[in-house]
PLY file of the C-alpha trace (Angstrom):
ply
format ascii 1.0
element vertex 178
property float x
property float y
property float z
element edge 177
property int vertex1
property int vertex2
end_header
0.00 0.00 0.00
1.88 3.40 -0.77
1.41 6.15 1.25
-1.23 9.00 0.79
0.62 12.21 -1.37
0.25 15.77 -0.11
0.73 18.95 -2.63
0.75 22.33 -1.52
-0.45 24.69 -4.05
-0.11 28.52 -3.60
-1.50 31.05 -6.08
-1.53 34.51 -6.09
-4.72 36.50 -7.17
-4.91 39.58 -8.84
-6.18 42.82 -6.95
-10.00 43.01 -6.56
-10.58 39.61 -8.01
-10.14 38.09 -5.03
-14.26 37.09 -4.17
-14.76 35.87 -7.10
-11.37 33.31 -7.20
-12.66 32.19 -3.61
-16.28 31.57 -4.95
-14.13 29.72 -7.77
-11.78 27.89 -5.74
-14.78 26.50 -3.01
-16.57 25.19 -5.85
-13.92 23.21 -7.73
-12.58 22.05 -3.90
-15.88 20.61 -3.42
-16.22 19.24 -6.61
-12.75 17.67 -7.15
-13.75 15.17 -3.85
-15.59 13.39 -6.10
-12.39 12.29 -8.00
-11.17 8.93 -7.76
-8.16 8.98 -5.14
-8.85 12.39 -3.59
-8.09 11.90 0.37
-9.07 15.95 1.00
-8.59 19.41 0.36
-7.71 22.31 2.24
-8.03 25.64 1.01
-6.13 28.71 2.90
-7.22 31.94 2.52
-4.98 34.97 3.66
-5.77 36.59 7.03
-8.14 39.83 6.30
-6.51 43.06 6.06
-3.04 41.69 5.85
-2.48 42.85 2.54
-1.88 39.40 1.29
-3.39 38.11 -2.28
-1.43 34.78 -1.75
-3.82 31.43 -1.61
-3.56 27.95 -0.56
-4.24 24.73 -1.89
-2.99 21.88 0.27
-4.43 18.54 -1.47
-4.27 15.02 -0.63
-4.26 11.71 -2.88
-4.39 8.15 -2.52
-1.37 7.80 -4.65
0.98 8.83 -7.35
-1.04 7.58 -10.02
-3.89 8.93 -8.40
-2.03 12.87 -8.43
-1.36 12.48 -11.64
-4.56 11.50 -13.06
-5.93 14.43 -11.20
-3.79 16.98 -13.04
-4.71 15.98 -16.24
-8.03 15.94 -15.53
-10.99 17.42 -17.58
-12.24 19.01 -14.37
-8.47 20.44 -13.40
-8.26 21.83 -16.88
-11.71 23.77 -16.46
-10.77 24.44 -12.99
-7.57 26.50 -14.77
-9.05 27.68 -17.14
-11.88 29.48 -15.04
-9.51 31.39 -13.16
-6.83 32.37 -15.54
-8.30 35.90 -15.57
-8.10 36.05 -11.74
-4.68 34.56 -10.93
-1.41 36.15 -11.55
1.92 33.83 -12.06
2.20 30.05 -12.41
1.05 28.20 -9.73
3.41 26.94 -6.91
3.38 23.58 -6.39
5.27 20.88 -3.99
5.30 17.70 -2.54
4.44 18.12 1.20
6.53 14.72 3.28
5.40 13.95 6.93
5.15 16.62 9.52
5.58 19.55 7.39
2.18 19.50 6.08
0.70 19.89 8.72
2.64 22.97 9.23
2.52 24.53 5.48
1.51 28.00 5.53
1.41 29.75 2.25
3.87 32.82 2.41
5.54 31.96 5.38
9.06 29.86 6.13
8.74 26.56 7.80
8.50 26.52 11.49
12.10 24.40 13.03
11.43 21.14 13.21
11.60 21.48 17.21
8.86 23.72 17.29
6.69 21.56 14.73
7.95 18.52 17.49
6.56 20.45 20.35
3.33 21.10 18.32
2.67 17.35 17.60
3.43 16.03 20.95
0.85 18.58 22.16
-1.57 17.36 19.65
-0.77 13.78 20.49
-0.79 13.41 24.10
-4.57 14.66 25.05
-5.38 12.62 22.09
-4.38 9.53 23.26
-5.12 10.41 26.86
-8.93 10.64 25.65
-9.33 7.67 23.29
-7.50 5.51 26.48
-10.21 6.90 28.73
-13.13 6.50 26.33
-12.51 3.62 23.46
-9.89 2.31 24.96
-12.25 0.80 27.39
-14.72 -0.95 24.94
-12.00 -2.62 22.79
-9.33 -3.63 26.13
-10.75 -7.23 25.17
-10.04 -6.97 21.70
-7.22 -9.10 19.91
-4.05 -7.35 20.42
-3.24 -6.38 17.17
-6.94 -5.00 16.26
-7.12 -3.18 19.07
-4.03 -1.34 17.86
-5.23 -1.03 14.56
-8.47 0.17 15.47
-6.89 2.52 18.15
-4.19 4.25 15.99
-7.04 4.07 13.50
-8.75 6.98 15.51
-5.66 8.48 16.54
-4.95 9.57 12.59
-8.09 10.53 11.99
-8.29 12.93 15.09
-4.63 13.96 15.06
-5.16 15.08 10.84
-8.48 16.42 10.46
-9.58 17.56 13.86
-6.63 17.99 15.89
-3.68 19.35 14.38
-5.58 21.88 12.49
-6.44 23.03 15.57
-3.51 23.65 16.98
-1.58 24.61 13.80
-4.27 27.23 14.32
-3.75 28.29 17.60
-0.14 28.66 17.81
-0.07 30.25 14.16
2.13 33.07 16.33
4.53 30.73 18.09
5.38 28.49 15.18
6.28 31.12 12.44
8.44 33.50 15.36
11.57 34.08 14.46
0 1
1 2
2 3
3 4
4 5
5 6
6 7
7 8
8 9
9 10
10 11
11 12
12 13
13 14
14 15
15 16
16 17
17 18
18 19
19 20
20 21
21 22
22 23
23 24
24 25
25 26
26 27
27 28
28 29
29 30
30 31
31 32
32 33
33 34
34 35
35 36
36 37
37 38
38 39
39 40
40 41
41 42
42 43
43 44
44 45
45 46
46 47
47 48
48 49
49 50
50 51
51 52
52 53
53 54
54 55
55 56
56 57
57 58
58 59
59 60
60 61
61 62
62 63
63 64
64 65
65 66
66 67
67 68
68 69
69 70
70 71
71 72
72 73
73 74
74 75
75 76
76 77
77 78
78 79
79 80
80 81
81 82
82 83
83 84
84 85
85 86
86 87
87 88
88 89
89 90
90 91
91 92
92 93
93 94
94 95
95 96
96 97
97 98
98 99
99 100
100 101
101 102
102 103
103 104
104 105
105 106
106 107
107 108
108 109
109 110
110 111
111 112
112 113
113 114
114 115
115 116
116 117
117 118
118 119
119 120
120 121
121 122
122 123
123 124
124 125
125 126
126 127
127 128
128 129
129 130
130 131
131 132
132 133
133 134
134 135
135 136
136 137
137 138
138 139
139 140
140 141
141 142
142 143
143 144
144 145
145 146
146 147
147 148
148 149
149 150
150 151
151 152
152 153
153 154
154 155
155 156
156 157
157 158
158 159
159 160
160 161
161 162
162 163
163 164
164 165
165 166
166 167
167 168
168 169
169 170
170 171
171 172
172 173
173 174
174 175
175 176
176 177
């Protein structure tokens, strides 16, 4: 089984276009879910009044074949083609390996891998703390190993789509500091 592919995309919109390349970009993010070997899609938007015309794209696929198939999509290709007269530039794109994309912030350096570290271990403690306390205790009498699969199971899931945004979120301040 290979392991799910992350892509960052970041794009930069022209002046005063920008409501009409987010009504754009929520549509196709929605629609491109439906696409065989799409694992989710994040969409970053700059923070309001910051001056910034820079958006995010962070997407996830089952696999390489499945990223590729994606690009050269018919729905990618309208997707491109309905924003050309918004966007400015080429799109930036790149291949997003373990921690860090969790941590990807369009526009900003990469946080040291201490403080990204620091970040997970506060995402994965309470985590595991509450699924000991709470499923933990209706699968104790489960098979060894599918309790553990079942258990790290929910981990990932919490950790990726609840979790970590959460506190990539929260200590936004800390992480990009110099």
């Amino acid at each position: 089984m290979s392991e799910p592919i992350h892509i960052a995309i970041t794009r930069r919109v022209k002046r005063g276009r920008e409501r009409e390349f987010e009504k754009e970009l929520l549509v196709f993010a929605q629609r491109s879910l439906a696409e065989p070997g799409a694992r989710g899609v994040n969409c970053i938007f700059p923070v309001p009044g910051s001056g910034s015309n820079e958006y995010g794209v962070l997407r996830t696929f089952a696999s390489l074949p499945d990223r590729d198939a994606f690009y050269q999509s018919r729905l990618y290709g309208e997707w491109l083609a309905s924003i050309e007269s918004l966007v400015e530039g080429e799109p930036l794109c790149r291949e997003l390996h373990g921690m860090e994309a969790w941590f990807r912030n369009p526009g900003l350096a990469e946080p040291p891998v201490w403080k990204m570290a620091v970040a997970t271990y506060l995402g994965v403690v309470p985590v595991i703390m509450s699924l000991s306390l709470t499923l933990g205790r209706w699968i104790h009498g489960w098979n060894f190993v599918l309790n553990n699969i079942v258990f790290n199971a929910f981990v990932v899931v919490l950790l990726t789509w609840v979790v970590m945004p959460l506190i990539t979120r929260t200590l936004h301040g800390w992480l990009h500091s110099k």
